[in-house]
C-alpha positions as CSV (number, residue, x, y, z in Angstrom):
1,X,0.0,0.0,0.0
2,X,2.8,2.4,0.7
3,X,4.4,2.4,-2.8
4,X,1.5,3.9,-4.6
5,X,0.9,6.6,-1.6
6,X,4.8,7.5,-2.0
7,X,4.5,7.2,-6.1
8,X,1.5,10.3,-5.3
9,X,4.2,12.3,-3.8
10,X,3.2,12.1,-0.5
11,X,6.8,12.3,1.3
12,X,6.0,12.9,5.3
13,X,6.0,10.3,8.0
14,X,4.0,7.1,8.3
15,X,2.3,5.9,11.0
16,X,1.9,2.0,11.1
17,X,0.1,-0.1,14.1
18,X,0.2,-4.0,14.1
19,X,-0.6,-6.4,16.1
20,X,1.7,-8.8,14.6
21,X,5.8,-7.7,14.7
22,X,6.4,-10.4,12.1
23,X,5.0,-8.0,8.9
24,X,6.7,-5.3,9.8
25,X,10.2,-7.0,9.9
26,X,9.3,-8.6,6.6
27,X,8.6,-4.6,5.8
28,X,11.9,-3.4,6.6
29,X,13.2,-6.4,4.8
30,X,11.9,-5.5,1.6
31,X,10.6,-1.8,1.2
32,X,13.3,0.2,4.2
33,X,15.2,1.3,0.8
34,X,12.4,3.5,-0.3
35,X,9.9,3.8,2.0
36,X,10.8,6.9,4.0
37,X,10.1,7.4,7.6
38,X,7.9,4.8,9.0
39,X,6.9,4.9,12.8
40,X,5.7,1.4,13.8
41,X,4.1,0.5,16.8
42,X,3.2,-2.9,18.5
43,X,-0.6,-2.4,19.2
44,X,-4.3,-2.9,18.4
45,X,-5.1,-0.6,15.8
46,X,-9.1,0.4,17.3
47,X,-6.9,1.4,20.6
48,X,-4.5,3.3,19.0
49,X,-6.5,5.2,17.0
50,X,-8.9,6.1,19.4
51,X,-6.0,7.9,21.1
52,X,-5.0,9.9,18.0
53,X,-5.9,13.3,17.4
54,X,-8.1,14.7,14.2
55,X,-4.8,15.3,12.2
56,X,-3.8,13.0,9.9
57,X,-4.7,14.1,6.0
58,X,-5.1,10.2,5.3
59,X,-5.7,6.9,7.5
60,X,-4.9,3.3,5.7
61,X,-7.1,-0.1,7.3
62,X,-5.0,-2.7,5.7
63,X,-6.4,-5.2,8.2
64,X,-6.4,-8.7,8.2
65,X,-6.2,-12.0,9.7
66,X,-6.1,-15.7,8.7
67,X,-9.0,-17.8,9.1
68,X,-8.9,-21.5,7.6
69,X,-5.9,-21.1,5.6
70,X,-7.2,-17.8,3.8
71,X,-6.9,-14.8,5.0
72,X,-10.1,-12.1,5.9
73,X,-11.1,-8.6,6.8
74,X,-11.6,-8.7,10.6
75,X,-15.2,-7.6,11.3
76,X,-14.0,-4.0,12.8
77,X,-13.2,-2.9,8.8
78,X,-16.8,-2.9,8.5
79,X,-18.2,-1.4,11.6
80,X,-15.8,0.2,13.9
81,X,-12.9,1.5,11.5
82,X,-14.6,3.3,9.4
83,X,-16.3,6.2,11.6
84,X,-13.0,6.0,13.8
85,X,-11.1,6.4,11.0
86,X,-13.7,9.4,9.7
87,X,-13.4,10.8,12.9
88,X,-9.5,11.2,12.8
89,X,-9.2,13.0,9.4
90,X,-8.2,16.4,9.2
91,X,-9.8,18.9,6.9
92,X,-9.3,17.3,3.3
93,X,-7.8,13.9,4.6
94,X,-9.0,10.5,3.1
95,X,-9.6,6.8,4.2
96,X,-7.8,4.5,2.5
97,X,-9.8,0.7,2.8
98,X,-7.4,-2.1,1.5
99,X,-11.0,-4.7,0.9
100,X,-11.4,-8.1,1.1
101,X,-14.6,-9.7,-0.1
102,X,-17.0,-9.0,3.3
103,X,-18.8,-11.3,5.2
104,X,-21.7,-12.6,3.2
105,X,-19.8,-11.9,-0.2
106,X,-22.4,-8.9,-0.8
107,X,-20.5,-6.0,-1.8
108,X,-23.1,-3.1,-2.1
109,X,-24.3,-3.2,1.4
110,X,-20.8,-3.2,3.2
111,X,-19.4,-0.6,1.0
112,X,-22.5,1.5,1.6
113,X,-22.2,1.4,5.4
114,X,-18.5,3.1,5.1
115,X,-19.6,5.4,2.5
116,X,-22.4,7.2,3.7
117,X,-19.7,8.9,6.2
118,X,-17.6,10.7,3.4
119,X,-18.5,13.3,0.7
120,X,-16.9,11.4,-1.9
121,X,-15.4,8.0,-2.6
122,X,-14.3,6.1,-5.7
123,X,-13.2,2.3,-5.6
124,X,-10.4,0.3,-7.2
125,X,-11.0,-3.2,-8.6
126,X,-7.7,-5.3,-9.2
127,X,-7.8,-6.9,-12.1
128,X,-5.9,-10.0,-10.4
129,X,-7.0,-9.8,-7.1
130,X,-10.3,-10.2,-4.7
131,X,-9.2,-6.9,-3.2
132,X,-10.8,-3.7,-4.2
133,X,-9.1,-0.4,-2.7
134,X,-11.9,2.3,-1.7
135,X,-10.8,5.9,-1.4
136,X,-13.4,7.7,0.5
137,X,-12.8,11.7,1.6
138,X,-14.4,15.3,1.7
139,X,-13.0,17.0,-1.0
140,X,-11.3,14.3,-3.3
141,X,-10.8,15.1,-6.8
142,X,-13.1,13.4,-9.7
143,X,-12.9,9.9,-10.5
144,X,-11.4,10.9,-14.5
145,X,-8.7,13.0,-12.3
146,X,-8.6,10.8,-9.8
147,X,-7.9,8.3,-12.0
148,X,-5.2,10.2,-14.2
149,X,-3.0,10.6,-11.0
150,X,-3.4,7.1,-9.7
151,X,-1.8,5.3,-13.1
152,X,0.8,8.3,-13.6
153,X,1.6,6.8,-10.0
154,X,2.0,3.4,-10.3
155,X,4.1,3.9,-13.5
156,X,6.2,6.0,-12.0
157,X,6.8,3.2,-9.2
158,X,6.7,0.8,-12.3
159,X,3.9,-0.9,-11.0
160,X,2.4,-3.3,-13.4
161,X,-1.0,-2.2,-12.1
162,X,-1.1,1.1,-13.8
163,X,-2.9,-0.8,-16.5
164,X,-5.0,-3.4,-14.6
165,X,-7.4,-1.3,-12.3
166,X,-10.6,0.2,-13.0
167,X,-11.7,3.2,-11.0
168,X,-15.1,3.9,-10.2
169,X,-16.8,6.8,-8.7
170,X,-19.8,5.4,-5.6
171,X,-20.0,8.9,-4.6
């Protein structure tokens, strides 16, 4: 998640919260190079966050957990993250969902419940995978825009996804 938000431009610190130790040291592993400054803290991501201030111009749930050898979205992504997350935005900031599919498989309904909190939000379907990315703000550009600045991105990262996602406006 952090290569495209660094291919944006976006150079300032990064706050990451885990549970789990183990992805972050495979983090370091692989992405210290060019990933910039990244705080990282031990600790359950709800508590964390509920500590924070209203300052951060964007918030990232990239939440999960294995359940019979696959791997879900724990059931906070769909009720407890998002108006936290909402909550903890300053003017202009966005929420940044990393999706699997939700409980039930029905799409519409879940992504309803976390957009009716923000002005705006367009979604991301991977071509390859099950995940779909939803952007949701106050004052995000259009979806064409959007769009535009997303693949410009991921080329620039030379991510092969710059031609394999499909934007979409919800809101």
């Amino acid at each position: 998640m952090l290569a495209p938000v660094r291919g944006l431009g976006v150079t300032g610190p990064v706050e990451a919260v885990d549970l789990e130790r183990t992805g972050y040291e495979l983090f370091l592993q692989h992405c210290r190079a060019w990933a910039g400054t990244v705080n990282w803290r031990q600790a359950d991501a709800v508590d964390w966050l509920r500590q924070q201030p209203a300052t951060f111009g964007a918030l990232v749930d990239d939440l999960s957990m294995p359940l019979n050898g696959d791997v879900i979205k724990p059931a906070i992504t769909w009720d407890v993250l998002p108006e936290l997350i909402r909550n903890r935005l300053a003017p202009g900031g966005a929420g940044i969902f990393n999706l699997l599919t939700p409980p039930g498989g029905a799409w519409n309904p879940a992504l309803a419940r976390i957009t009716r909190l923000f002005k705006s939000a367009h979604l991301i379907d991977l071509e390859e995978y099950e995940n779909r990315i939803l952007i949701a703000g106050d004052e995000l550009p259009g979806a064409r825009e959007f769009g535009v600045q997303l693949r410009l991105a991921l080329r620039r990262v030379r991510s092969r996804h710059a031609t394999r996602i499909q934007l979409r406006n919800l809101k």
